[in-house]
N, C-alpha and C positions, 0 to 999 in steps of 0.2 A: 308584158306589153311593150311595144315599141317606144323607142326615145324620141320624141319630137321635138328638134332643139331650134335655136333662133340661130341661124346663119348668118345672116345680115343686119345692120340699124341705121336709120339712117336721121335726121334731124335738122327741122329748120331753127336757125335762132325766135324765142319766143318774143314776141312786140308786138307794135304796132305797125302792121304792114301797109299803109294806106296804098302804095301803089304796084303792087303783086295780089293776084288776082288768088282767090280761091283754089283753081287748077294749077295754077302755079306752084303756089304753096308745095299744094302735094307732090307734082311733078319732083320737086327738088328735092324732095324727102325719100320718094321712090329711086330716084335713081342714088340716092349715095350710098341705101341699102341695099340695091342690086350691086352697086359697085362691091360694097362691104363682102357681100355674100359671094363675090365672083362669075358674077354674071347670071347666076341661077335662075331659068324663067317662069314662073307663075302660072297654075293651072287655075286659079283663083285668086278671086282680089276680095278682101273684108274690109269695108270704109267706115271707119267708127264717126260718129258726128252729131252733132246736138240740134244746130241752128241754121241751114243752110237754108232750108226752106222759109223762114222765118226774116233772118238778114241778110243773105244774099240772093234770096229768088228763087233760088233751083234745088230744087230734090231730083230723083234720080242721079246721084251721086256715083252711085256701083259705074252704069254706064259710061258717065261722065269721062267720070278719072281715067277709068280703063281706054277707051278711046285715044285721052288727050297722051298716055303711055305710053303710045301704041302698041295697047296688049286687044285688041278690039277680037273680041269672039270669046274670050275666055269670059267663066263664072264670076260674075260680078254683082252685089250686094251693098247696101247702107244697111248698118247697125244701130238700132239707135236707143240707149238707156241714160238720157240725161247726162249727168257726170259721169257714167260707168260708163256711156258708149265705149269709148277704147278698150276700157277691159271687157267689155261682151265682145268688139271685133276679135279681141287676142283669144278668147274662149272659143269664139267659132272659128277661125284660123286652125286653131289647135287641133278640136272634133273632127276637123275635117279631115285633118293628117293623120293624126292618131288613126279613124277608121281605115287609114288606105285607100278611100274614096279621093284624094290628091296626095297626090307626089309634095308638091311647093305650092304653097300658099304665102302671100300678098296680106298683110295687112298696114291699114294707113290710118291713123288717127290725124281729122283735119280742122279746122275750125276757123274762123274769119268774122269775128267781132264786129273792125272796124267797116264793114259794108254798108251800115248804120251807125247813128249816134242818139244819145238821149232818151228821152223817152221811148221809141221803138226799141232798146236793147234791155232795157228792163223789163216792161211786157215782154217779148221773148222768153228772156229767163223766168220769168212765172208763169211760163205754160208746163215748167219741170213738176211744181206743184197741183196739187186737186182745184181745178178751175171752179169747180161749185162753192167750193166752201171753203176754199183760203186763197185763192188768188182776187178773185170775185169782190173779197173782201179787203182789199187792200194790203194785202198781207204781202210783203214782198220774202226773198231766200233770206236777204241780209236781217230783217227786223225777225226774222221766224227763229235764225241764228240766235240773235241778243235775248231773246225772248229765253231761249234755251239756256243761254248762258248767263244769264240773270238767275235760272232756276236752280241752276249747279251751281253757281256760289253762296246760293242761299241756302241752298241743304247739306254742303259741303264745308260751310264757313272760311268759303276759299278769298283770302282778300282782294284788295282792289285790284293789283298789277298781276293775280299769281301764275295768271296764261302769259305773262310775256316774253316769257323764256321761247313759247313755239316759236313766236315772231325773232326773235334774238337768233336762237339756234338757225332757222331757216338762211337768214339772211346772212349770216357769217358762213353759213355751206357753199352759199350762192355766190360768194367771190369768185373761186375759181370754177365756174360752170360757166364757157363761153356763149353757150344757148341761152341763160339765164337773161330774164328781161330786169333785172335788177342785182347789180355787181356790188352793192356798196354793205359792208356792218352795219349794224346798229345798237345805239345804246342803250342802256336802259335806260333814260334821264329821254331820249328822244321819244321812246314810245309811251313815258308815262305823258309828253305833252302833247300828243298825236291827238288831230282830230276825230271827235266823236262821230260816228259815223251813224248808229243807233244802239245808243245806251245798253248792255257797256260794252260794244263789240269799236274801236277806236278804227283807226285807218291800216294801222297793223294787226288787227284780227282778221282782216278778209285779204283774199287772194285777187289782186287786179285782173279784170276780165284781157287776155290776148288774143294776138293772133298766131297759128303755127302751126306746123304740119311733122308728122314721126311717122318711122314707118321701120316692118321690120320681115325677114325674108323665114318662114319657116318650112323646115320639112323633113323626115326624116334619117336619122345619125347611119343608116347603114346604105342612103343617097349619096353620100358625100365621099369623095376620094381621099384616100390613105390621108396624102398629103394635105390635105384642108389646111389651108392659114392661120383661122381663127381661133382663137380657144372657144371651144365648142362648150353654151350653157343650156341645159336640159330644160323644160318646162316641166319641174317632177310634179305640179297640182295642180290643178284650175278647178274652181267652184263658183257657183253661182248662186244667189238667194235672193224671195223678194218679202215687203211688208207692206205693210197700209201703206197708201199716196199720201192719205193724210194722217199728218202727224198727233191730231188730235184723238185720234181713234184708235191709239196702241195702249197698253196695260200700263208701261212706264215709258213715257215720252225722254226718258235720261238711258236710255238703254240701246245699244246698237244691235236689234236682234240677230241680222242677217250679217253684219259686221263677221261677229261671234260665228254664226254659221259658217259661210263662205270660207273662211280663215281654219277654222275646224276641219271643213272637207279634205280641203287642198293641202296640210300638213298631213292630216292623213293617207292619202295617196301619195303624197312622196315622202311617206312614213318615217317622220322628224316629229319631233317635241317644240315647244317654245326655247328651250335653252337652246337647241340647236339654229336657233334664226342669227343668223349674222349682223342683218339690218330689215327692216321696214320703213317703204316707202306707204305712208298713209297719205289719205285723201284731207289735206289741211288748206281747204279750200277759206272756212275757218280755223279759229284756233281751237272752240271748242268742239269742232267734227274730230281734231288730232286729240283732246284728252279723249272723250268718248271713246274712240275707237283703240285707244291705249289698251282703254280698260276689258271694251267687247272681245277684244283678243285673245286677254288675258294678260299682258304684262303688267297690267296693274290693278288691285280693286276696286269695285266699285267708289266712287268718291274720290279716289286720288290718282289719276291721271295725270293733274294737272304737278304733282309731285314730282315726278319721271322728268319733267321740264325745269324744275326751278333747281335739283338737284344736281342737272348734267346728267343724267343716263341716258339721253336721248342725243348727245353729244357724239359727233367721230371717234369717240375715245370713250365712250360709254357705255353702262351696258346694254342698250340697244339704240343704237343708231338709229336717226329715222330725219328722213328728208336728208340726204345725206348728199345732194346736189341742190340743195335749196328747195327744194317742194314746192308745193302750189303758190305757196306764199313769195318764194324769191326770183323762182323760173319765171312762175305767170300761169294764168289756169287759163292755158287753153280750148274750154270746153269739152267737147267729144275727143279730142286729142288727148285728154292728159292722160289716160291710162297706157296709151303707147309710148309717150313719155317716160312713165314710170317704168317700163319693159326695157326701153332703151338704156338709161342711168342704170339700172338695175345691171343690164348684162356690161355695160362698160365697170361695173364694183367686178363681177364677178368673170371678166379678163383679166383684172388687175390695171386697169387703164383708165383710174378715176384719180390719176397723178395726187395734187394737193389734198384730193376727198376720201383719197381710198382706205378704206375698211382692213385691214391686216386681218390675212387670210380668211376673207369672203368667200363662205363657199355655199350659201344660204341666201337666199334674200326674197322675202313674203312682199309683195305689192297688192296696194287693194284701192279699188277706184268704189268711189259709191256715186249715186244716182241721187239728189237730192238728199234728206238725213235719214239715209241706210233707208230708202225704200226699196232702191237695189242695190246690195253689194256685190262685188266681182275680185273674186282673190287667186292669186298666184304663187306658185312658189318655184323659184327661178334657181338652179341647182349648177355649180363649175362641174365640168367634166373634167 
């Protein structure tokens, strides 16, 4: 099978943008990745994205961007899977290359928060869930979260602080990540006095909603002249999985079914083991979506997830690194963006150009965006050439 690798990356700083516009966004995230890639022009554009329609007005996004580009005439598309939007655009980016049905494909993870405030950006984000029977019901992501994680310490006999390592770890990665919308450490004494957000998820269990725009240029390894710049990183797996919308309706609501899948596929097609994983980049939008998804993986069993955190293996110097630019938590989850995010961090580990973060001999790196809690996972496995 053909190598379809990422050429180019390109990123906006994550925040609050109040006065850059949606296409803006993207626009500058597009061009730093065609710069990246050396100018490579796109036969296809994939716009990963959660909420445009919702907080800033406008759907039709594929068109949108393409136009404001000026790529206007080429194959253009909105992706849209909640949190996993970006990594379904990188998925379909990918298919499309792989086939040989494009040469170069365009993908952009965008997102714009701050278009609204308040009450409008909370409804929003609970249209990710089953509108009959849990948003309906007052249920928001964040209480559905504590809910969760109320349930895992209970079965677990996990104590009060024992997730605060995710928050710890993220945010000391996040120093040196200029993108990151939060540069500072934190201590343990800071986060056991953090405010409660909904019992017991505190203010450092959730990831701050941002704004930002990634983007990254794919297509295949035998397009590319001799001479290419870059250190060239393969996409050796992409998988895709989905489950109930609602979370009540699964066997064991502590279990990341499609996590576990997705994660499975795509090692297997770029036929690695767990040992072989250098770093993971999870979807720690919470703390408890990063134990879960420890476990769904396989790095750790059931129930001790939250182990891997308090012990350091989830450390730059541990045995599996993970948010290894600060994650959802330190960056900023920018909605349908973050899984391009994650593509992007990922290939700068595996150029060797994560200066202060970088991973000593990164030659692996699993990324997995999920859509709500693992009703869609989307996994990758991003491989140095």
């Amino acid at each position: 099978m053909t190598d379809v690798v990422i050429a180019g990356i390109g990123q906006t700083q994550v925040g609050e943008h109040w006065d850059i516009s949606l296409r803006d966004l993207a626009l500058r995230a597009i061009q730093a990745a065609q710069h990246d890639a050396g100018g490579l022009n796109p036969q296809a554009l994939y716009v990963g994205n959660m909420f445009a329609p919702n907080l800033s007005n406008q759907a039709h996004l594929g068109a949108l961007i393409a136009d404001y580009a000026g790529l206007t005439g080429i194959e253009a598309a909105t992706v849209e899977a909640a949190g996993a939007s970006g990594g379904a655009a990188l998925r379909q980016g990918y298919l499309a290359v792989a086939s040989g049905m494009v040469d170069v494909a365009l993908v952009v993870g965008i997102e714009k928060f701050t278009d609204k405030v308040g009450p409008e950006v909370e409804e929003a984000v609970s249209t990710t869930s089953d509108s009959d029977f849990e948003a309906v019901q007052g249920m928001t992501t964040t209480a559905q979260a504590a809910l969760l994680m109320k349930r895992y310490m209970h079965e677990h006999n996990v104590p009060a602080h024992g997730l605060a390592n995710f928050a710890l770890t993220a945010h000391a990665n996040g120093v040196a990540n200029k993108n990151a919308m939060f540069r500072k450490a934190i201590k343990p004494e800071t986060y056991s006095k953090a405010e409660m957000v909904s019992d017991p998820v505190n203010l450092f269990d959730v990831a701050p909603n941002a704004d930002g725009a990634a983007a990254l240029v794919l297509t295949r390894r035998e397009l590319l002249p001799s001479n290419f710049p870059n250190q060239l990183v393969k996409i050796a797996g992409s998988a895709a999985s989905s489950d109930t919308l609602a979370l009540h309706d699964r066997k064991d609501m502590l279990y990341f079914d499609t996590a576990q899948t997705s994660a499975g596929w795509a090692m297997k097609q770029a036929g690695i083991i767990l040992d072989q994983v250098s770093f993971f980049e999870y979807h720690d939008i919470f703390s408890i979506y990063a134990a879960l998804s420890l476990e769904a993986v396989g790095f750790a069993i059931k129930g001790k997830g939250w182990k891997l955190a308090e012990d350091g293996s989830i450390g730059l110097k541990g045995r599996i690194p993970c948010a290894t630019m600060g994650g959802m938590k330190a960056r900023g989850f920018p909605g349908g963006a973050s899984g391009v995010y994650q593509a992007a961090e990922a290939v700068t580990q595996l150029r060797g150009q994560a200066e202060a973060n970088q991973i000593a001999n990164a030659k692996y790196g699993l990324i997995q965006s999920l859509g709500g809690p693992a009703s869609t996972a989307v996994s990758h496995v991003l491989m140095a050439l």
